[in-house]
C-alpha positions in Angstrom: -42.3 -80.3 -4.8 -39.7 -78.6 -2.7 -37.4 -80.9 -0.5 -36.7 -78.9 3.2 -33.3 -80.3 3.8 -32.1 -81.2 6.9 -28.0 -81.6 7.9 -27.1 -84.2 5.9 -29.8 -85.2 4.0 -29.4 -85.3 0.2 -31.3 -84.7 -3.8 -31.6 -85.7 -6.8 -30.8 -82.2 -8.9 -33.1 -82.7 -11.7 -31.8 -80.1 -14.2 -28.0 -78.8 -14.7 -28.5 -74.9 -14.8 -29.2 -73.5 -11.4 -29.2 -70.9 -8.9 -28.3 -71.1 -5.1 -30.4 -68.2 -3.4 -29.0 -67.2 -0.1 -31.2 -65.4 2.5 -30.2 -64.3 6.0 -30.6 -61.4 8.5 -27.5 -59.7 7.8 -24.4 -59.1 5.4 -23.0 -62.1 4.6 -19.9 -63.5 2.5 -20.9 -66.3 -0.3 -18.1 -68.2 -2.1 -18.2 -71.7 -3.4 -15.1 -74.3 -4.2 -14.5 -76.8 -7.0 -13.4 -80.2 -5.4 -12.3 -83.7 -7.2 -13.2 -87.0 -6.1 -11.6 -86.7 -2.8 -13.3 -83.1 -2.5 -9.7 -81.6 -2.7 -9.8 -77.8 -4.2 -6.8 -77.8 -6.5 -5.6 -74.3 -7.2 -7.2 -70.9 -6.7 -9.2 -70.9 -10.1 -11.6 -73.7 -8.6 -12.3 -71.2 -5.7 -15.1 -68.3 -6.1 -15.2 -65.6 -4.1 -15.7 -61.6 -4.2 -12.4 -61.2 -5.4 -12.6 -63.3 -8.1 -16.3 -63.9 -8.5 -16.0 -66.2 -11.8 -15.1 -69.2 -12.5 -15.8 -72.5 -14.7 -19.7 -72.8 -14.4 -19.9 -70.7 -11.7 -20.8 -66.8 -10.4 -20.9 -65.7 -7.0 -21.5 -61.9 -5.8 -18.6 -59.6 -5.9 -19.6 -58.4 -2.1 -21.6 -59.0 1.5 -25.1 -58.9 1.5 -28.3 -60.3 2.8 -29.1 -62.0 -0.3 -27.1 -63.9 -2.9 -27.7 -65.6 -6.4 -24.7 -67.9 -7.2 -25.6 -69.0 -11.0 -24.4 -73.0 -11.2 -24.2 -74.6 -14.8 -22.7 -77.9 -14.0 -22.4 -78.7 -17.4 -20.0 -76.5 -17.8 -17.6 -77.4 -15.2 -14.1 -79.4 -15.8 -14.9 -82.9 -16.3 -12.6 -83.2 -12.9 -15.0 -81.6 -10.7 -17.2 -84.2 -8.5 -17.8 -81.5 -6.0 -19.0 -77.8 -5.7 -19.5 -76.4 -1.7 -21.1 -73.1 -1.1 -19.7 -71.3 1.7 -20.8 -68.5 4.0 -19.3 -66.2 5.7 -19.9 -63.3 8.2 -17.6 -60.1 7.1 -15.1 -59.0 9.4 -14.8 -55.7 11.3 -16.0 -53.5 14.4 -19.9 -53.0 14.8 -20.4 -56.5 12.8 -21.7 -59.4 14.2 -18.5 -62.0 15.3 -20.6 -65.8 15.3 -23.6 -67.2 13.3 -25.0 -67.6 16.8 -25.6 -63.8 17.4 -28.6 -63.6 14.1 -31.6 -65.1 12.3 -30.4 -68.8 10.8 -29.5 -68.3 7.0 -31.6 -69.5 4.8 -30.3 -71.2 1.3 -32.3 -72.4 -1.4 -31.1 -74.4 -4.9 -33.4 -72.9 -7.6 -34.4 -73.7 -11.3 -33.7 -70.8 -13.7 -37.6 -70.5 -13.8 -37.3 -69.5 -10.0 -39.0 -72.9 -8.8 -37.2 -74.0 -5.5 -36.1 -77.8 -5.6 -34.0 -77.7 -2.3 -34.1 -75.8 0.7 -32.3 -75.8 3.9 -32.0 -73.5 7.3 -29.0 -73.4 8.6 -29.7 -73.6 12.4 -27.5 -74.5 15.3 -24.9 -72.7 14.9 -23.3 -70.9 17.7 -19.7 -69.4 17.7 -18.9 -70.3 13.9 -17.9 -67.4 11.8 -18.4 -69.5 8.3 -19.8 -72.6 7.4 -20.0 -74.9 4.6 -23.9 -74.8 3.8 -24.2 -77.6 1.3 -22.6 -78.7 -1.9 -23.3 -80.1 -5.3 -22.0 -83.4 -5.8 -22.0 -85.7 -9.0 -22.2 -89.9 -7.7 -22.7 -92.4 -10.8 -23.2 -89.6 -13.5 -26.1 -87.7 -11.2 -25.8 -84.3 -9.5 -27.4 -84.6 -6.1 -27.7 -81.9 -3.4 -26.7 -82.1 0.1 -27.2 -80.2 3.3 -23.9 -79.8 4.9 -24.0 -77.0 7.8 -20.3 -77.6 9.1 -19.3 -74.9 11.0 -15.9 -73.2 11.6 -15.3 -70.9 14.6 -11.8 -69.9 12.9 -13.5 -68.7 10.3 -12.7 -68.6 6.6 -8.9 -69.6 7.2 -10.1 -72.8 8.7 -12.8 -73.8 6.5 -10.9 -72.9 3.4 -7.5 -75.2 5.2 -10.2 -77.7 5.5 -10.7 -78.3 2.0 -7.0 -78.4 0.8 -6.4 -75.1 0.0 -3.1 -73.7 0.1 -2.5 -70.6 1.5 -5.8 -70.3 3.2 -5.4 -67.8 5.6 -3.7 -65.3 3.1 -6.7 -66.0 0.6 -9.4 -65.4 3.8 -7.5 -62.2 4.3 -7.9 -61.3 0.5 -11.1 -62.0 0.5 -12.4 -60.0 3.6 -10.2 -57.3 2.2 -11.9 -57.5 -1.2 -15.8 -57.8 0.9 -14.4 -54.4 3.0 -14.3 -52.1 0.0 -17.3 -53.9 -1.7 -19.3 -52.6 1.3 -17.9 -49.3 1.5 -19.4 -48.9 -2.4 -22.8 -50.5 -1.6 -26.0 -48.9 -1.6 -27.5 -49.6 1.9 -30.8 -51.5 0.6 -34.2 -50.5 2.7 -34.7 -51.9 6.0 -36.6 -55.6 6.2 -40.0 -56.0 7.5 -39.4 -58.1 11.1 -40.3 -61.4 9.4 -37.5 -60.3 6.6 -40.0 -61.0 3.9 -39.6 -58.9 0.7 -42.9 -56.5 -0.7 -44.7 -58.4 -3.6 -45.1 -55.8 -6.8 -47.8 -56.3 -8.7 -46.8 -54.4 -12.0 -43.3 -55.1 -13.3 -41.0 -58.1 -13.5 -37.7 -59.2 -14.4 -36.8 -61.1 -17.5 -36.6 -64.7 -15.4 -40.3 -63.4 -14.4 -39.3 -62.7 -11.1 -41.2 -59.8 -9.3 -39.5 -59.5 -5.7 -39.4 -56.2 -4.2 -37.9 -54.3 -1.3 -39.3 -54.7 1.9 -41.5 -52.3 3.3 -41.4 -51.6 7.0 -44.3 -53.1 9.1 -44.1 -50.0 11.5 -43.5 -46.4 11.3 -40.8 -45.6 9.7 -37.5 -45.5 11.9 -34.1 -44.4 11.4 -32.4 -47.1 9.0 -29.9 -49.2 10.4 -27.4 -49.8 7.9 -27.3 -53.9 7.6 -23.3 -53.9 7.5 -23.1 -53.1 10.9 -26.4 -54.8 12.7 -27.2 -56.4 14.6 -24.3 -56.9 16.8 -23.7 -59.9 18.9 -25.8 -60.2 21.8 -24.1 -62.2 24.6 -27.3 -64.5 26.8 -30.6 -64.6 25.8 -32.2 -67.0 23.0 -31.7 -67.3 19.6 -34.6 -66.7 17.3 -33.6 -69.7 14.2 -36.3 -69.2 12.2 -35.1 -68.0 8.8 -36.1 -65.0 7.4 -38.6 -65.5 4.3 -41.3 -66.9 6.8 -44.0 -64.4 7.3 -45.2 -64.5 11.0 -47.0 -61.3 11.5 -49.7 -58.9 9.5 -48.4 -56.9 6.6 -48.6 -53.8 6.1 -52.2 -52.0 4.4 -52.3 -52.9 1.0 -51.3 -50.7 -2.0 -54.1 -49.1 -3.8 -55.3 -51.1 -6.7 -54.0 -50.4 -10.3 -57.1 -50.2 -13.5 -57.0 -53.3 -14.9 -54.9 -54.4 -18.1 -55.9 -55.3 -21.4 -55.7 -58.9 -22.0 -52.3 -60.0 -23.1 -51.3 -56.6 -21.3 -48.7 -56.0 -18.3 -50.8 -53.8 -15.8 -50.7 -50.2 -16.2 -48.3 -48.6 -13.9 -49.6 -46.4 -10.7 -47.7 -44.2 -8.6 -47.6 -45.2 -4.8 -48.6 -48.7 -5.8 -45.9 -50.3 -3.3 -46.8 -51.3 0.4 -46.4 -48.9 2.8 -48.2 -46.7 5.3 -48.2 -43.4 3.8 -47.9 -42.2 0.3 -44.2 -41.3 0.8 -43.0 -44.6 2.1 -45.0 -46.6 -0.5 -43.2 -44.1 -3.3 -40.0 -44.7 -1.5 -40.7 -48.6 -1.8 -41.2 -48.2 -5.6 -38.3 -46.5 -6.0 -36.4 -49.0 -4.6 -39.1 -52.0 -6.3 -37.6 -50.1 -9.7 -34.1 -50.5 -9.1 -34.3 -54.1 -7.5 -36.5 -55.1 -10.8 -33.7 -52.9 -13.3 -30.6 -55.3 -11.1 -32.5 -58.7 -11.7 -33.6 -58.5 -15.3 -30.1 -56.9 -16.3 -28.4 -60.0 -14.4 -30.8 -62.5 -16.0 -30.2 -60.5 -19.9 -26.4 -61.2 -18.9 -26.5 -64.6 -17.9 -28.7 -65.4 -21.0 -26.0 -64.0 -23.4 -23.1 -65.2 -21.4 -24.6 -69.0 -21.6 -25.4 -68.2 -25.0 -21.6 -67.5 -25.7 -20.4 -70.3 -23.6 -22.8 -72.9 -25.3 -21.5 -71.8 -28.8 -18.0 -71.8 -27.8 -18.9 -75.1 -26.7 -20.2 -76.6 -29.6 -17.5 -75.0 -31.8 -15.0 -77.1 -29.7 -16.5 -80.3 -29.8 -16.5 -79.7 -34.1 -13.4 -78.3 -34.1 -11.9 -81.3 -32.3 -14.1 -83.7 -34.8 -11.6 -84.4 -37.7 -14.6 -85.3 -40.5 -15.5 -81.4 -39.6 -12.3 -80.2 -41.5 -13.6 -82.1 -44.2 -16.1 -80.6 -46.7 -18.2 -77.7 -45.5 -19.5 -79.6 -42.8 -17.6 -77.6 -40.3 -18.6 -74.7 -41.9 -22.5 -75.6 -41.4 -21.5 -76.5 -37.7 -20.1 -73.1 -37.1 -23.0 -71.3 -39.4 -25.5 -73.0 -37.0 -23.4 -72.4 -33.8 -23.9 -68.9 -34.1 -27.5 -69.4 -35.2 -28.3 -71.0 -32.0 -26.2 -68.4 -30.2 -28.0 -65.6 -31.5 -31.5 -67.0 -31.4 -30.7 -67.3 -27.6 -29.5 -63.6 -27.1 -32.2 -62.5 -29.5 -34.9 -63.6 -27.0 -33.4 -62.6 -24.1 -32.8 -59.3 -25.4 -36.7 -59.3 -26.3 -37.5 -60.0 -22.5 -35.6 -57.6 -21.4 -37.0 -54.7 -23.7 -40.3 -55.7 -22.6 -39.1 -55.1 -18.6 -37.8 -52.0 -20.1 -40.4 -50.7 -21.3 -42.8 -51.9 -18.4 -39.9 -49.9 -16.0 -39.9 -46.9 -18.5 -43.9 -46.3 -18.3 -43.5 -46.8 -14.5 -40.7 -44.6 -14.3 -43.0 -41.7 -16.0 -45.9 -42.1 -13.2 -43.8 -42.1 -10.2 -41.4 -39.0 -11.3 -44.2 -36.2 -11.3 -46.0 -37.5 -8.0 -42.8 -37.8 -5.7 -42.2 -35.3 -2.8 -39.5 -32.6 -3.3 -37.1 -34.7 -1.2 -37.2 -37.5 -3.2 -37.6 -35.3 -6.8 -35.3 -34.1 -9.2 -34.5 -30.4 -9.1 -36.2 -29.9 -12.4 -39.6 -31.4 -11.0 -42.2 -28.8 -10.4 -42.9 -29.9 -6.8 -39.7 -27.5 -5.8 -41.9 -24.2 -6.8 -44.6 -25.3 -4.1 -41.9 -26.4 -2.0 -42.5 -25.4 2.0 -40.2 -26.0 4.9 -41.9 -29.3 6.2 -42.5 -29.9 9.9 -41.1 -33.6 10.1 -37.9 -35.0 8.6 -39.3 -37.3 5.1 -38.0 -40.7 4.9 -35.3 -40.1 2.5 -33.6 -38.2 0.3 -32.6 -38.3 -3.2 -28.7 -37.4 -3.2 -28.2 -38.6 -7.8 -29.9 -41.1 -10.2 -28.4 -44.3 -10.7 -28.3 -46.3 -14.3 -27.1 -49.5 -16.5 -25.4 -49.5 -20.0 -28.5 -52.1 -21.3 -31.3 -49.8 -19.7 -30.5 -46.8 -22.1 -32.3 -43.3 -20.4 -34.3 -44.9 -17.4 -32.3 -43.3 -14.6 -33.7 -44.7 -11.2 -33.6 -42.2 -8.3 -31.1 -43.2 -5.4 -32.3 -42.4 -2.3 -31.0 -42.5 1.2 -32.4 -42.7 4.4 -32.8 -39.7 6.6 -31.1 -39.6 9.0 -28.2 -40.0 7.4 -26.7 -43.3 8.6 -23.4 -42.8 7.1 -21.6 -39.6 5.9 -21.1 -38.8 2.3 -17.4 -38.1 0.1 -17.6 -36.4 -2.9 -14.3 -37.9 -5.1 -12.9 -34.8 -6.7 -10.1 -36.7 -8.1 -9.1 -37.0 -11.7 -8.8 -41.0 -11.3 -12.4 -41.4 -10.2 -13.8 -42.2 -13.8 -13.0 -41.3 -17.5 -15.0 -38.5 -17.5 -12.9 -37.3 -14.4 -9.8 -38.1 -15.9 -10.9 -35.6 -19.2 -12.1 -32.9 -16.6 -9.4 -30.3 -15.6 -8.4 -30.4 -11.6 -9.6 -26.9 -11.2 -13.0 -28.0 -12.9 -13.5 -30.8 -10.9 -12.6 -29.3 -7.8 -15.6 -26.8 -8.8 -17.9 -29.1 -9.4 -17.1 -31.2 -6.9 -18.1 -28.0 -4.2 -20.8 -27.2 -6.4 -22.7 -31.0 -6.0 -22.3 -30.6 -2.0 -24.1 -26.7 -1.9 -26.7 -29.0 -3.7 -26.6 -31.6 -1.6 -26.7 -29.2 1.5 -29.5 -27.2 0.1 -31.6 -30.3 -0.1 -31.0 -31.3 3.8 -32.0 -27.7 4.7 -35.0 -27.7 2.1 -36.2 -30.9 3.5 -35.5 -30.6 7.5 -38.2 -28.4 9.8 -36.6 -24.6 10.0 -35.1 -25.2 13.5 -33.4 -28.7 13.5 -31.1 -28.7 10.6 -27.7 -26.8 11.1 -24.5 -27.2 8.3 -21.3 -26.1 9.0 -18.4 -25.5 6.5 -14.7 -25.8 6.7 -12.7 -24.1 3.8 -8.9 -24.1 5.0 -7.7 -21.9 2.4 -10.7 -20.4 1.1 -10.7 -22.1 -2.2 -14.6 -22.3 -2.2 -15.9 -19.0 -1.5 -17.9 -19.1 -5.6 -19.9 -22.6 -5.0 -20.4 -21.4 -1.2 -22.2 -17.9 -2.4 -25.5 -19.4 -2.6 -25.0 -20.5 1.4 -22.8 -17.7 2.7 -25.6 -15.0 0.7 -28.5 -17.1 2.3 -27.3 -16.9 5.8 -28.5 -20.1 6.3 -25.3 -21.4 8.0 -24.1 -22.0 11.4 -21.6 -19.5 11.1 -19.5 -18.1 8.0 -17.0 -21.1 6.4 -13.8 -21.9 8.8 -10.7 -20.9 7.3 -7.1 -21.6 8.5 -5.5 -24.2 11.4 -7.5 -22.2 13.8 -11.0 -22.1 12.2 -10.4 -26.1 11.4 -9.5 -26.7 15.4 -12.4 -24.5 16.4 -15.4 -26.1 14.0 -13.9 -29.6 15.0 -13.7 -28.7 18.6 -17.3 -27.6 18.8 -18.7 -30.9 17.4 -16.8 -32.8 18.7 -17.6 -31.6 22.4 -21.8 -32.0 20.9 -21.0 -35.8 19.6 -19.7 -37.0 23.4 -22.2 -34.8 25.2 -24.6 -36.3 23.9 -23.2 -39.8 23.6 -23.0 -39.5 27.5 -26.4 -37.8 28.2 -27.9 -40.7 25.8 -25.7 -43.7 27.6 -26.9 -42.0 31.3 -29.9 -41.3 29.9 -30.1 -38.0 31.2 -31.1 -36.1 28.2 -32.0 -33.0 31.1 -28.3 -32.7 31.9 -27.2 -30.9 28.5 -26.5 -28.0 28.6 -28.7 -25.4 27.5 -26.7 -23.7 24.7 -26.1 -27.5 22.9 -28.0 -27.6 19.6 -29.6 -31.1 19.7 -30.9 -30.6 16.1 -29.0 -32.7 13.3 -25.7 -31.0 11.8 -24.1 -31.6 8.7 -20.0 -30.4 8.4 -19.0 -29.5 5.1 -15.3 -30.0 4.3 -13.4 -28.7 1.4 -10.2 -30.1 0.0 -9.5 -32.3 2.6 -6.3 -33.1 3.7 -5.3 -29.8 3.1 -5.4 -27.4 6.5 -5.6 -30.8 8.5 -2.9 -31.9 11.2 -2.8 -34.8 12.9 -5.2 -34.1 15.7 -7.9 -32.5 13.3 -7.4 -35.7 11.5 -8.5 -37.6 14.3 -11.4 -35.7 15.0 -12.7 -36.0 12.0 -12.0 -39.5 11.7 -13.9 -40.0 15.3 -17.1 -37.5 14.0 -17.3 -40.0 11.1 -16.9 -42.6 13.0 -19.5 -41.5 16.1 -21.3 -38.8 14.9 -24.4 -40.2 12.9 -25.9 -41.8 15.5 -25.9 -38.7 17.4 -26.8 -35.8 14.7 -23.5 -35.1 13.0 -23.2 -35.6 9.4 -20.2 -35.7 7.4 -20.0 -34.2 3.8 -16.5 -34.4 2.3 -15.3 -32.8 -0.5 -11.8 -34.8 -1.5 -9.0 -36.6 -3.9 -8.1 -39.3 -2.5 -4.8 -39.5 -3.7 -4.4 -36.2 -2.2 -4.5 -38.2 1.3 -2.0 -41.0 0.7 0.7 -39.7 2.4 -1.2 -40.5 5.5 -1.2 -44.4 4.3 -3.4 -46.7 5.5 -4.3 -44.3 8.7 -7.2 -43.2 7.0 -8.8 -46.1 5.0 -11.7 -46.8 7.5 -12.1 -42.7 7.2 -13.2 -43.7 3.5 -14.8 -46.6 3.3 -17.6 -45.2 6.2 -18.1 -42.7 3.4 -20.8 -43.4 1.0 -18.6 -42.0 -2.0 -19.8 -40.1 -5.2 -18.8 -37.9 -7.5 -19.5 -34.9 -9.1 -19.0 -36.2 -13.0 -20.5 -39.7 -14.1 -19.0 -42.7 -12.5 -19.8 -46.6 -12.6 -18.2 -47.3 -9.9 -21.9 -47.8 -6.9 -22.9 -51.3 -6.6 -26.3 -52.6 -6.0 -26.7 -54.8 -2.9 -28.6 -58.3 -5.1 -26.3 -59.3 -7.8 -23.7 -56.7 -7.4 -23.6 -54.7 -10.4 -21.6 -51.8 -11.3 -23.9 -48.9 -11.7 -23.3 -45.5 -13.4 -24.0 -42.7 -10.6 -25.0 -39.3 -11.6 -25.6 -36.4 -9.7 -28.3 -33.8 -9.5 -27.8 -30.5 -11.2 -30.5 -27.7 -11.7 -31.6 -26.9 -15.1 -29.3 -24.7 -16.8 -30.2 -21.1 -15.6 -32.5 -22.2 -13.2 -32.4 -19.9 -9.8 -34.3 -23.3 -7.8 -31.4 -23.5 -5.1 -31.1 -20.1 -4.2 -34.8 -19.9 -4.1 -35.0 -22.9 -2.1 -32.4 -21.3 0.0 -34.1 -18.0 0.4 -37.2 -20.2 1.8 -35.0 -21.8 4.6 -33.6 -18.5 5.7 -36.8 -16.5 6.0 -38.5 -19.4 7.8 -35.4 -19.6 10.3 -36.2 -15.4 10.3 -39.9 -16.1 11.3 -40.3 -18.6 13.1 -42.6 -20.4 10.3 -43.2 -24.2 11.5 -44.2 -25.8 8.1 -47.3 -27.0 6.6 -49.6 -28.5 8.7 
C-alpha cells in the first residue's frame, strides 16, 4: 500500500533500487545531494545535477521539465553516505515563473523499479520559495527510510545548496541554471497537459519496465501550444490551486476506437488513431508523441539494466579481488567466469524486453505512417499527391524524424505545434555533428537553404491560401539555387531582400506588423489596424546570418524572435554559429529561443522525460521526386483563384 506523506513524516524503504518520479505543472530543476551523518555534502561529486547528472548510485535528468525519474541504487552509494535529498528547482529567466507559489504543488513519488509507488508526497504551501528540499533518503540503524521534507528557500538554489555545506554554492547554482538554460533551448516542447495534468493511457505498447504512460491529450479543442518553459507566469492575488497534477478531476476526452483483439500470449495489434483525442488528427498526433514517449522509457530502462548489470559485476569482481584465498587456485578465476555470467544474463534479458517494445513500436510505426495527414507525413508518403490547400491550420507539423542508436530504423516523426511557438535555426556549421564536420562549407551551406525551402513549402502546403505569407532575406544573394523553387512559384511576399537596404526594409516592415498588433491586441482594438496590415501568420527566412546584419538589424531580429510568435511572425534562420561570435554573448538568448536543427544528421535534440540525446534527421524528397515544386505550384494557383480548400 502507498504511504501519502505529509512534511515530516517518514518510511520504511523496503527495497534498495528505486526511482523518485517528479510531477509538477511546469519546467522544473531536479538535483539530489550525498550527505554524511551530519547531512554535510562533502565535495561536488556527492552533488547531482544537470551539469553533472551522475554520480555514485545516482542519476538525475540532464535538464528542466515537468517530469523527472532520478534512478536511486542505495546499495551502491559510498559506505559514508547516511543521506540522499532531492531538490527542486524552478529554472531561471524572463517569461518563467519566479516562486513555487505562482503553480500547481509538485508532486514526487519514490517508486519500485516495477513502477509500484511506496511513498508519495505533495508539496504544498509554498509561497515565495524558488527551490526546496522535497524529501530525502536516509539510512538510521542499517534501514533506509523516506522522509517528507518540503523546506523551502526563497534565495533559491544558492541558499539551499549553502544550507547543506556546500562550498561555493552560489557559483555552482549559477552553473547549474546555466547548464538547465541551454538544456531547454535543445528540448522538444512535449504536448500540452490535459487541465487535470494527467497523461493519455495507451492500450497497445509498453516500455521494457512495463510502463505504458503516454502524452496527454487535450480535453478541449485544440489551442495554440504554450511552450511549458515559459508558462504560466506568476500571477500576483488570487488563490492558489495545490492540488498536484496526476489527480483526474474532470471527464476525459471520447475514447479511442477499439483495436481487434490479440491472440493469447499476444501484445494487441496496433491501430492507427488509437490515442485519445477528438478528431482523427489530434488522436494520430497523440500517437506520435505516445511512440516517442514509449521509444525514451524503454531505451532508459534497457540502459539502466545494462549499467546495473556492469556495476553489479564490477562489484562482485572487487569484493574477490580484495579476497586473498581468490588469488589462490582458480577460484578467482570461477568468480570472475561467473561475474560475467551474471552480468550478461542480466543484459541478455533486458535486451530481450526491449526487442519485444521494438518490435511492438515497429508494427505500430507501419500503421500510423500511411494514415497520417500530409502535415504530419513524410514527403515520400502518398497523401502529398491528393494533397489540397486545407481551410484550417492542422495541429502540427512534422519539421524531421527523430531516432536512438538501440532502436535501429524506427524513426519517430517530430512534430511541432502550429502555430509555431518558437522560431526555428538551421545550424549550417561544420561543428554541428560529425557528419557536418566531413561535409564541405559550401555543401552545408546548400543544404542547409535547401532543408528551410522544405520546411517553408510545408507551412505554405499546410496553411489556408490567404493566411500564410514567408518572406526571405538573402544579403548577398548566396541562395538564389535552393530559393528557385519559391522565387519560380511566386508564392512569396515579395522577391528575396538583398543588401543593407533590403535587410532594413524586410525588418522594418515586420517589425512595424509585430507592435501593431501587440498594441491593437493589448487595447483590444483589433478594428484600429490598419487596413493594408496582413494579420495572417508570416514566416522570415534568413540566409547566412550575421552576414549583411548591423547592429540595429540585429536587434530587430533579436526583438521578432523574441515578440513575434505570439503575434504571427515566425522565424526561420539559416546560420553557423561560430560565424556570430564576434557579437559575444549579445546574441545567446537570440539562440537558445531557436529550436535548432540541422540539415545533416545530428544527436544533439533531447527528449523532455529522461533526457536523451536523440539523432535528428531532416526531411528530404525522394531522389528525383518534383513533390515540392508541385506542392508549390498548388499554393500559387490557389492564391491565383481564390480556391478556399476542401470542405
Amino acid at each position: 500500500m502507498t504511504a501519502e506523506l505529509v512534511r515530516g513524516q517518514n518510511h520504511t524503504l523496503p527495497q534498495t533500487r528505486l526511482e523518485i518520479r517528479v510531477s509538477a505543472a511546469s519546467p522544473v530543476v531536479a538535483g539530489a545531494t550525498l550527505g554524511d551523518e551530519r547531512g554535510t555534502v562533502r565535495g561536488a561529486e556527492w552533488i547531482a545535477h544537470p551539469a553533472s547528472h551522475r554520480v555514485h548510485g545516482l542519476e538525475v535528468s540532464r535538464q528542466a521539465a515537468a517530469d523527472h525519474r532520478l534512478a536511486v541504487d542505495l546499495d551502491a552509494l559510498p559506505d559514508e553516505v547516511h543521506r540522499v535529498t532531492v531538490l527542486l528547482a524552478l529554472p531561471t529567466g524572463p517569461g518563467r515563473p519566479s516562486r513555487f507559489g505562482a503553480v500547481a504543488a509538485p508532486f514526487v513519488a519514490v517508486t519500485g523499479l516495477d513502477g509500484a509507488e511506496i511513498a508519495t508526497f505533495t508539496l504544498t504551501g509554498l509561497d515565495t520559495e524558488s527551490a526546496v528540499s522535497a524529501l530525502e533518503l536516509y539510512r538510521r540503524q542499517g534501514v533506509w527510510k523516506v522522509r517528507a521534507v518540503g523546506q523551502g528557500y526563497a534565495a533559491g538554489l544558492a541558499e539551499m545548496l549553502a544550507d547543506q555545506g556546500v562550498a561555493g554554492a552560489a557559483e555552482l547554482a549559477a552553473s547549474i541554471h546555466e547548464a538547465v538554460a541551454s538544456g531547454l533551448a535543445r528540448s522538444v516542447t512535449p504536448p500540452p497537459r490535459t487541465p487535470d495534468g494527467e497523461r493519455v493511457r495507451h492500450p497497445a505498447g509498453t516500455t521494457a519496465s512495463g510502463e505504458d504512460d503516454r502524452p496527454p491529450a487535450p480535453a478541449q479543442a485544440p489551442e495554440p501550444l504554450a511552450d511549458p518553459a515559459s508558462s504560466p507566469t506568476d500571477t500576483p492575488g488570487g488563490p492558489i490551486d495545490y492540488a498536484h497534477p496526476r489527480r483526474q478531476t474532470s471527464a476525459p476526452p471520447p475514447p479511442p476506437p477499439a483495436a481487434p483483439p490479440a491472440a493469447p500470449g499476444q501484445p494487441a495489434q496496433p491501430v492507427a488513431g488509437d490515442a485519445t483525442g477528438w478528431s482523427m488528427d489530434e488522436r494520430l498526433y497523440n500517437q506520435v508523441w505516445g511512440m516517442f514517449e514509449d521509444l525514451a522509457r524503454a531505451v532508459a530502462a534497457y540502459r539502466s539494466a545494462v549499467d546495473f548489470a556492469e556495476s553489479r559485476m564490477d562489484q562482485e569482481l572487487e569484493r574477490t579481488l580484495s579476497d586473498p584465498r581468490s588469488r589462490i587456485g582458480g577460484s578467482g578465476d570461477r568468480a570472475r567466469e561467473e561475474a560475467r555470467a551474471r552480468r550478461d544474463e542480466l543484459t541478455g534479458r533486458a535486451r530481450e524486453a526491449l526487442d519485444r517494445d521494438l518490435a511492438q513500436l515497429a508494427a505500430e510505426s507501419a500503421v500510423v505512417e500511411p494514415a497520417l495527414p500530409a502535415a504530419y507525413a513524410g514527403w515520400g508518403n502518398p497523401v502529398w499527391h491528393g494533397h489540397r490547400v486545407p481551410m484550417e491550420i492542422p495541429m502540427a507539423l512534422r519539421i524531421g524524424d527523430l531516432r536512438l542508436p538501440e532502436g535501429g530504423d524506427l524513426r519517430i516523426p517530430l512534430l511541432v505545434r502550429l502555430p509555431l511557438e518558437r522560431g526555428i535555426w538551421i545550424d549550417s556549421g561544420r561543428t554541428a555533428s560529425e557528419a557536418a564536420a566531413t561535409t564541405s562549407g559550401d555543401q552545408l551551406r546548400v543544404l542547409a537553404m535547401e532543408t528551410a525551402v522544405a520546411l517553408a513549402a510545408r507551412l505554405l502546403a499546410v496553411y489556408p491560401a490567404d493566411e500564410f505569407s514567408v518572406h526571405v532575406i538573402d544579403p548577398a544573394g548566396s541562395a538564389a539555387g535552393p530559393l528557385s523553387p519559391l522565387v519560380r512559384s511566386g508564392v512569396l511576399a515579395g522577391p528575396p531582400a538583398a543588401g543593407a537596404e533590403g535587410v532594413s526594409s524586410v525588418l522594418a516592415h515586420l517589425t512595424r506588423r509585430v507592435d501593431l498588433v501587440q498594441m491593437a491586441v493589448r487595447a483590444g482594438a483589433a478594428d484600429a489596424l490598419p487596413a493594408d496590415l496582413d494579420t495572417g501568420e508570416q514566416l522570415l527566412v534568413v540566409n547566412d546570418f550575421p552576414h549583411g546584419f548591423d547592429d540595429r538589424a540585429v536587434t530587430q531580429l533579436r526583438y521578432l524572435a523574441d515578440e513575434g510568435p505570439s503575434v504571427g511572425v515566425h522565424l526561420l534562420m539559416v546560420a553557423d554559429r561560430e560565424d556570430a561570435r564576434a557579437y559575444g554573448p549579445v546574441l545567446d538568448p537570440l539562440w537558445r529561443s531557436l529550436l535548432r536543427i540541422t540539415p545533416v544528421a545530428d544527436d544533439h535534440l533531447a527528449d523532455p522525460w529522461v533526457g536523451h540525446a536523440w539523432t535528428y534527421e531532416p526531411l528530404r524528397a525522394p531522389q528525383g521526386s518534383r513533390v515540392i515544386e508541385q506542392v508549390l505550384s498548388l499554393v500559387a494557383e490557389a492564391r491565383r483563384t481564390g480556391y478556399r480548400g476542401p470542405g
